[in-house]
RODO-2510 file (C-alpha; in nm, 4 decimals, decimal comma):
residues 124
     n   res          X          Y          Z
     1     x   -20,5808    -5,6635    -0,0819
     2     x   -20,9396    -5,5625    -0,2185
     3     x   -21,2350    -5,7699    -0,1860
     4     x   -21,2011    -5,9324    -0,5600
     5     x   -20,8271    -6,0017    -0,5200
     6     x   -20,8899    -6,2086    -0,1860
     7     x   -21,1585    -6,4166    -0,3709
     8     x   -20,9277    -6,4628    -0,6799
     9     x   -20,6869    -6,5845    -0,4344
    10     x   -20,9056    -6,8101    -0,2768
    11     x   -21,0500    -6,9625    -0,5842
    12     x   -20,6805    -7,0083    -0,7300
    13     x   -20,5811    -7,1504    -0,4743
    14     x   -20,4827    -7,5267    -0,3778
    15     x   -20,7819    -7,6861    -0,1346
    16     x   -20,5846    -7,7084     0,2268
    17     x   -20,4603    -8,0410     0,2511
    18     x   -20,5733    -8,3522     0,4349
    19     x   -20,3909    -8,6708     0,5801
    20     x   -20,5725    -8,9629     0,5087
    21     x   -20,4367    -9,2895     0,6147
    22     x   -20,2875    -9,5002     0,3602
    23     x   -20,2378    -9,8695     0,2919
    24     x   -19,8840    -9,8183     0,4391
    25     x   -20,0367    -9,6153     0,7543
    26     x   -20,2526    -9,8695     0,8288
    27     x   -20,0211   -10,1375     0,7956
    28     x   -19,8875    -9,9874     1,0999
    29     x   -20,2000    -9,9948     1,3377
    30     x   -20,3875   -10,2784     1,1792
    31     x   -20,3693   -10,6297     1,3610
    32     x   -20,1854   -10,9486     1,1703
    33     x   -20,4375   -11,1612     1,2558
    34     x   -20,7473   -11,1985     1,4604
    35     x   -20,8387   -11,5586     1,6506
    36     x   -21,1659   -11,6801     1,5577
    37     x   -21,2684   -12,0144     1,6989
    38     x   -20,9148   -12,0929     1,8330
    39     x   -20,7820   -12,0399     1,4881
    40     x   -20,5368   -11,7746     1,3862
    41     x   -20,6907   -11,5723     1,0965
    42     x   -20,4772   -11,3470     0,9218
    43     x   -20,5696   -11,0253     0,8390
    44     x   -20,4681   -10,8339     0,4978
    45     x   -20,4718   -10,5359     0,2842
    46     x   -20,5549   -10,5000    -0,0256
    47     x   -20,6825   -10,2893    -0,3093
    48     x   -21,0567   -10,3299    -0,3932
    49     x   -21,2811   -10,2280    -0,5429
    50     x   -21,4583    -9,9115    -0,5012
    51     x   -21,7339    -9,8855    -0,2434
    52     x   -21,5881   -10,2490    -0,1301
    53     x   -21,4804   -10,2239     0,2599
    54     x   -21,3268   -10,6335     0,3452
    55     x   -21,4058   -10,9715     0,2346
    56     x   -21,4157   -11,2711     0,4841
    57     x   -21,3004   -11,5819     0,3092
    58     x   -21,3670   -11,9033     0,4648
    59     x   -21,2009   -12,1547     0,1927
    60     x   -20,9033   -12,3252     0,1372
    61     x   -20,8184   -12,1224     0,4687
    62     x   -20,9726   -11,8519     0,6789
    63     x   -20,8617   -11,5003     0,5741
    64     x   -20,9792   -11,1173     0,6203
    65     x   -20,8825   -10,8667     0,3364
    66     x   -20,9617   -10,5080     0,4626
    67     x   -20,9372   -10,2421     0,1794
    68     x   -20,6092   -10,0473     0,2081
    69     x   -20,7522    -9,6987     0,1180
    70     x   -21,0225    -9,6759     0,4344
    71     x   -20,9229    -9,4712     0,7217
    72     x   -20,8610    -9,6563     1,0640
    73     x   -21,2366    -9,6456     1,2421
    74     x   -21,3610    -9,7781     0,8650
    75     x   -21,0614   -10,0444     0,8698
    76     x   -21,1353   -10,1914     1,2383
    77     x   -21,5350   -10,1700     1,1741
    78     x   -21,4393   -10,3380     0,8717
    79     x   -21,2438   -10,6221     1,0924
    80     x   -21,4812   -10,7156     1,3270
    81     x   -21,7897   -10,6798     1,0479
    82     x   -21,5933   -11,0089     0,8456
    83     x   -21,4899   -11,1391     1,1757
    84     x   -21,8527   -11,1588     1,2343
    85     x   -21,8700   -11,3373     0,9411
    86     x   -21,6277   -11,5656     1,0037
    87     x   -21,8042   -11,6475     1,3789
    88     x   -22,1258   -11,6653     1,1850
    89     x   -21,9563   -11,9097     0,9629
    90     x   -21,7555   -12,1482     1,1710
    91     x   -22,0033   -12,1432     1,4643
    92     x   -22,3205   -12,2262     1,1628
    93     x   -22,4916   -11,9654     1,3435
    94     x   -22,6812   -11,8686     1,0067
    95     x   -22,6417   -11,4716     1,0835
    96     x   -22,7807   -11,2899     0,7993
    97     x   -22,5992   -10,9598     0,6653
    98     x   -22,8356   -10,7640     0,8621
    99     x   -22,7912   -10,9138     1,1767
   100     x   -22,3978   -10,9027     1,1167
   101     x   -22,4182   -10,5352     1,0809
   102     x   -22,6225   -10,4631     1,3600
   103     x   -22,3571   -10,6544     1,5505
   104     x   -22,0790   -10,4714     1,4503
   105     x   -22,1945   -10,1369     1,5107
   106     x   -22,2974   -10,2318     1,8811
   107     x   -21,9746   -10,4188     1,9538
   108     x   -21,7629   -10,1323     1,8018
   109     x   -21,9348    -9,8874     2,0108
   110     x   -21,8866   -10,1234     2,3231
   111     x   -21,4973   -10,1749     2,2219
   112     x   -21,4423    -9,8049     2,1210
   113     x   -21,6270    -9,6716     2,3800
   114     x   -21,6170    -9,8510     2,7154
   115     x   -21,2289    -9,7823     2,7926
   116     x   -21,1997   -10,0048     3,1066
   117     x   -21,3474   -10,3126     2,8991
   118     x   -21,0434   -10,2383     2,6533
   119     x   -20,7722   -10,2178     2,9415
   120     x   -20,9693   -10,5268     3,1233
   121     x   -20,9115   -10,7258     2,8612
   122     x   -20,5616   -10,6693     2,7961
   123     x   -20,5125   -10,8081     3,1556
   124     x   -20,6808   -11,1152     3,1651
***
């Protein structure tokens, strides 16, 4: 095949294909519920919004809706980020959005990252 064939083949061709998790794959890994303050908080999907990751609702009762198209790491930052909301919240700790993010990013990273915390916890 000559140069200008290969490039009409590349250019007529279909873009390789990518998995990306789905509502229904996430379903699978995602928790039902998380416990915040003693109390059993379920945890849905849903489809939002674009550019809307999760919603922590506090009232009539304590819910977290993650958004059903974001891939897993997006999904669980998502689920501690409203969890955090939800501490914030029941605890009248008055964290501000800024502080709520900079929590979530350090606790993912300490969750993610520090494997024996992970395993430590599952035994106690």
């Amino acid at each position: 095949m000559d140069s200008k064939s290969a490039e009409e083949s590349q250019t007529n061709s279909s873009p390789p294909q990518t998995s990306t998790p789905s509502q229904f794959d996430l379903a699978g890994v995602l928790p039902e519920f998380v416990f915040i303050g003693g109390i059993q908080v379920p945890v849905k999907l849903a489809r939002m919004a674009p550019g809307d990751f999760g919603e922590w609702r506090g009232y009539p009762s304590p819910s977290i809706t993650v958004n059903g198209v974001l891939e897993a790491p997006a999904a669980f930052m998502t689920i501690l980020h409203e969890a955090l909301h939800g501490i914030s919240e029941m605890y009248e700790l008055g964290l501000t959005e800024r502080d709520v993010r900079v929590l979530e990013i350090a606790l993912s990273d300490l969750f993610r990252r520090t494997e024996g915390l992970r395993h430590f916890g599952e035994k106690i």
